[in-house]
C-alpha positions, 0 to 999 in steps of 0.5 A, a space after each residue: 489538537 484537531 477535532 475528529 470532524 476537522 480531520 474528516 473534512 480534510 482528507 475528505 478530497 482524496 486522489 488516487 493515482 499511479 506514481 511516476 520517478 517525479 513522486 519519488 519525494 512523496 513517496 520515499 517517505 511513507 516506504 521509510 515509514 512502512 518499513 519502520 512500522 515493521 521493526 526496520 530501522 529508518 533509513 530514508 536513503 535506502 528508500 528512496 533508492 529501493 524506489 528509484 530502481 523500481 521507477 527506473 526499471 518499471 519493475 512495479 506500480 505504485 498507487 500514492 494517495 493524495 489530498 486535495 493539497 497535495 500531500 501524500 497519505 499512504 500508499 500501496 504496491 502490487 507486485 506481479 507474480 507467476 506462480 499460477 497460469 493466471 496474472 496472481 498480483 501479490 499486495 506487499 506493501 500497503 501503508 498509510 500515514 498515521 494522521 490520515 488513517 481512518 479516513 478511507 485511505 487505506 480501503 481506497 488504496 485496496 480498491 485502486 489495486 483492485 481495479 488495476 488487477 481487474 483491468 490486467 486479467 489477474 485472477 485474483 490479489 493477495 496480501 499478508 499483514 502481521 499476526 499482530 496488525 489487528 487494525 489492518 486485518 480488520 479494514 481488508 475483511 470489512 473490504 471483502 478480502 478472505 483470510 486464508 485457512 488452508 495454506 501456511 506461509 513460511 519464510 527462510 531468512 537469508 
């Protein structure tokens, strides 16, 4: 087992950047592993053609986060909606692999959304984790995001 200073110093080199179709193999893997994370089977062909058709249709951004050998270690997704008379970008998918989390992955995946929707002219970002995801809810309030206490989201099941 690697030493905590040992893991430190291995993400410590760490990119940021848009995903292009030709990081489909880097990042199919982590959108399987989200999707598990929360309670869906795996199915890594589903992924990767989920990702294909948003690559294919530039139907959204994906920022992948690398290390220094090139392997990716989480990634996130801002998706654009219209729902305001401003550019609102909703966070849907952040995902980091377990063996780089606390390593600033995470919070540097938020500042890459961030910066992408400050250059777009969006008013602001949002995001929505579950109830039990405490270790996320944690890293966005220490990043400067604000829970939401005026307005209850539901979902219908189709």
């Amino acid at each position: 087992m690697w030493s905590r200073r040992f893991r430190l110093r291995l993400f410590s080199v760490l990119t940021i950047r848009k995903a292009q179709i030709e990081d489909l193999d880097l990042v199919a893997p982590l959108f399987d592993a989200y999707r598990q994370f929360y309670r869906q089977p795996p199915d890594p062909q589903l992924a990767r053609a989920f990702l294909t058709d948003r690559f294919r249709n530039n139907e959204s951004i994906i920022f992948i986060a690398l290390n220094d050998s090139g392997a990716a270690l989480g990634f996130t997704q801002p998706s654009f909606s219209s729902a305001s008379a401003r550019r609102i970008y909703i966070l849907n998918d952040l995902f980091v692999a377990p063996e780089a989390r606390r390593q600033n992955v995470g919070r540097k995946l938020l500042q890459a959304a961030a910066d992408f929707g400050n250059k777009a002219g969006a008013v602001r970002l949002t995001l929505s984790t579950a109830l039990d995801n405490s270790t996320a809810q944690s890293l966005y309030e220490s990043a400067g995001w604000l829970r939401n206490t005026e307005f209850c989201t539901y979902t219908l099941p189709l």
